[in-house]
C-alpha positions in Angstrom: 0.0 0.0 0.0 1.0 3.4 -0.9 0.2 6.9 0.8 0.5 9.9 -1.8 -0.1 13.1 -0.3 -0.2 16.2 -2.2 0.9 19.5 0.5 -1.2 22.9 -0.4 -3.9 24.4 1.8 -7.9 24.0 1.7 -10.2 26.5 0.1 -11.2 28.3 -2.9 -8.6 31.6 -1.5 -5.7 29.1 -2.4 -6.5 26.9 -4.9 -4.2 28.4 -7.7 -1.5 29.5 -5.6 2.2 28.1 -6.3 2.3 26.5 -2.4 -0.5 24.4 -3.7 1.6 22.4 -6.4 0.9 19.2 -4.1 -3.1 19.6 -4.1 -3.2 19.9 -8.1 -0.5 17.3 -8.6 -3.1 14.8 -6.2 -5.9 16.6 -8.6 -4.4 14.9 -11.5 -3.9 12.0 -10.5 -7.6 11.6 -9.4 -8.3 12.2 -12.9 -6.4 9.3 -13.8 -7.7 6.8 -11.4 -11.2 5.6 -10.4 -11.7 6.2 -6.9 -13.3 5.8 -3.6 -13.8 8.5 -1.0 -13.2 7.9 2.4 -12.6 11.3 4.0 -13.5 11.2 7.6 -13.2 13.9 10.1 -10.4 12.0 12.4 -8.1 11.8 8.8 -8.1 15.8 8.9 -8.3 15.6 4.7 -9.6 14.5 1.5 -8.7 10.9 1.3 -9.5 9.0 -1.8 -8.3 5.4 -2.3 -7.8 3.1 -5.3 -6.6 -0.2 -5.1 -3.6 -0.3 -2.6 -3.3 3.3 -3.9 -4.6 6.3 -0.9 -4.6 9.8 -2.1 -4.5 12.4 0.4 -5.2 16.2 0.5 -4.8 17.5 4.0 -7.4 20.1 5.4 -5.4 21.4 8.3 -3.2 23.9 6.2 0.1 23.6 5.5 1.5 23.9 8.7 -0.3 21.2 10.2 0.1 18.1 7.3 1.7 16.1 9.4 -1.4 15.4 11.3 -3.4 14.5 8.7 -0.5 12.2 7.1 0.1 10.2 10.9 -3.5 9.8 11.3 -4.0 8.0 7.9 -0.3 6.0 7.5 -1.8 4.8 11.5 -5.3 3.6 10.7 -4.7 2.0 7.4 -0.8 0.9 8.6 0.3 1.9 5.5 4.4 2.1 5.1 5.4 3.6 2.1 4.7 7.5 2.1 5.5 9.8 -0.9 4.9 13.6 -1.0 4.0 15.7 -3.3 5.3 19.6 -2.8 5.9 22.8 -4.2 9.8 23.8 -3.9 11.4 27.1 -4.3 14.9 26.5 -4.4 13.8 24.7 -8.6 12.8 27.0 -11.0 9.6 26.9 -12.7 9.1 23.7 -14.9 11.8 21.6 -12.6 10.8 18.6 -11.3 12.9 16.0 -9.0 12.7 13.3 -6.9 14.3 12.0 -3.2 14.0 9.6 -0.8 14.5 11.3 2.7 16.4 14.7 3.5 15.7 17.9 5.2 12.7 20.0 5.0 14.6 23.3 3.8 12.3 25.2 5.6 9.0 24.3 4.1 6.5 23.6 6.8 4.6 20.9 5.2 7.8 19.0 5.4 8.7 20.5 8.8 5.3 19.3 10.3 5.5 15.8 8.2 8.4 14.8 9.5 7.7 15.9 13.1 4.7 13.5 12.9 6.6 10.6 10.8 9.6 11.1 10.8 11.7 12.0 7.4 12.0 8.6 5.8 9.5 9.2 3.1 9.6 9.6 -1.2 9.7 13.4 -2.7 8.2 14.7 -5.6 9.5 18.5 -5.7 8.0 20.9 -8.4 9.5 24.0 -8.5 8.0 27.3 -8.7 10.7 29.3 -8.4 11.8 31.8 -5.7 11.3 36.0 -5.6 14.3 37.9 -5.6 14.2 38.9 -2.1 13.9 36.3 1.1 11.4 38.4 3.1 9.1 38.0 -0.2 9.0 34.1 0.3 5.6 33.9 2.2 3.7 36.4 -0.5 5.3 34.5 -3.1 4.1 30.6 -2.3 0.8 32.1 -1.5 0.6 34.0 -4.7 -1.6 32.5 -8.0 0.6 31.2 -10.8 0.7 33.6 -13.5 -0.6 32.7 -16.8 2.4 31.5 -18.8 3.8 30.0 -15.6 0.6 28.0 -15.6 1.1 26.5 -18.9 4.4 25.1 -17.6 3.1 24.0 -14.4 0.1 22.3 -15.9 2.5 20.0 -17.8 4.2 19.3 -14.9 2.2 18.3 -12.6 0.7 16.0 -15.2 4.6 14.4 -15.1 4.6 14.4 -11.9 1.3 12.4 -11.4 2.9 9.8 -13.4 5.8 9.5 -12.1 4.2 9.0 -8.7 2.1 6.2 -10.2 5.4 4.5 -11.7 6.8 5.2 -8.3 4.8 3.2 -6.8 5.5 -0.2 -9.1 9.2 0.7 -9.5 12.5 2.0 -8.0 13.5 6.0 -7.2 16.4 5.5 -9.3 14.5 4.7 -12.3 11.7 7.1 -11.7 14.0 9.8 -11.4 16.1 9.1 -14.3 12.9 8.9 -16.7 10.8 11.9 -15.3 13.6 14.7 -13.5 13.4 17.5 -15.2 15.6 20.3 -15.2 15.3 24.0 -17.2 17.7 26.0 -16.7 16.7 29.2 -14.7 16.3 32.7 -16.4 20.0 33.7 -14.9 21.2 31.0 -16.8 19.6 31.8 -20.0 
């Protein structure tokens, strides 16, 4: 059994916003596959399940994910954990893959790991950083613009199948099939 959560908050306010890369990356993917919903309150998210496949959105805002990810891996004893986020040290259109690591100050990974510790799979889509640290916070919970979009759109639509390979294959091979990496607008 496999636990795919996608990180991004609840509500219409943040549904296009770049720190919601996760929640349309777990949108896709619900598109691909026939589903069964079994939110409940105690889960603290939208949890959809298909086959050994569960797909989790977690309701309690970014800061909190961890919750909603220990109370689902607990009641369905599920072990193997991949997590689907937005990352601003990749540009826009980069997409990579881990097993394990630090949270690099994200605090959907901060509260994950708290909760499960930091043995889990990564699926990081960039969306690029602002020029100035104290922007950070405006900037993951700003709306993609419109040609960032197009890119992102195609993205997460790798991404969702590279989770789904993920889960019948190895990291290495995932990784070597579906990283991408464009070169940032200070290297063009």
């Amino acid at each position: 059994m496999w636990l795919i959560v996608g990180l991004g908050n609840p509500g219409n306010k943040y549904l296009h916003n770049r720190h919601n890369a996760g929640f349309m990356a777990i949108d896709k993917l619900l598109s691909k596959s026939q589903t069964t919903n079994l939110s409940k309150k105690e889960f603290k998210g939208e949890l959809y399940r298909s086959g050994q496949l569960y797909f989790l959105k977690p309701t309690t805002f970014m800061n909190l994910s961890g919750e909603s990810v220990e109370a689902v891996k607990n009641y369905f004893k599920i072990e193997n954990v991949i997590v689907i986020h937005d990352e601003i040290e990749l540009p826009i259109g980069a997409l990579r893959f881990k097993k394990g690591g630090g949270h690099a100050g994200h605090n959907g990974l901060r509260s994950i790991d708290k909760h499960i510790g930091a043995d889990y799979y990564r699926a990081r889509v960039g969306i690029g950083k602002p020029e100035h640290k104290a922007q950070i916070a405006d900037y993951c919970l700003s709306d993609f613009t419109k040609s960032e979009r197009e890119i992102i759109e195609e993205i997460l639509e790798l991404a969702a199948d590279a989770v789904l390979e993920l889960t019948k294959g190895d990291l290495a091979a995932v990784s070597s099939k579906f990283t991408r990496n464009p070169k940032s607008e200070k290297e063009q």
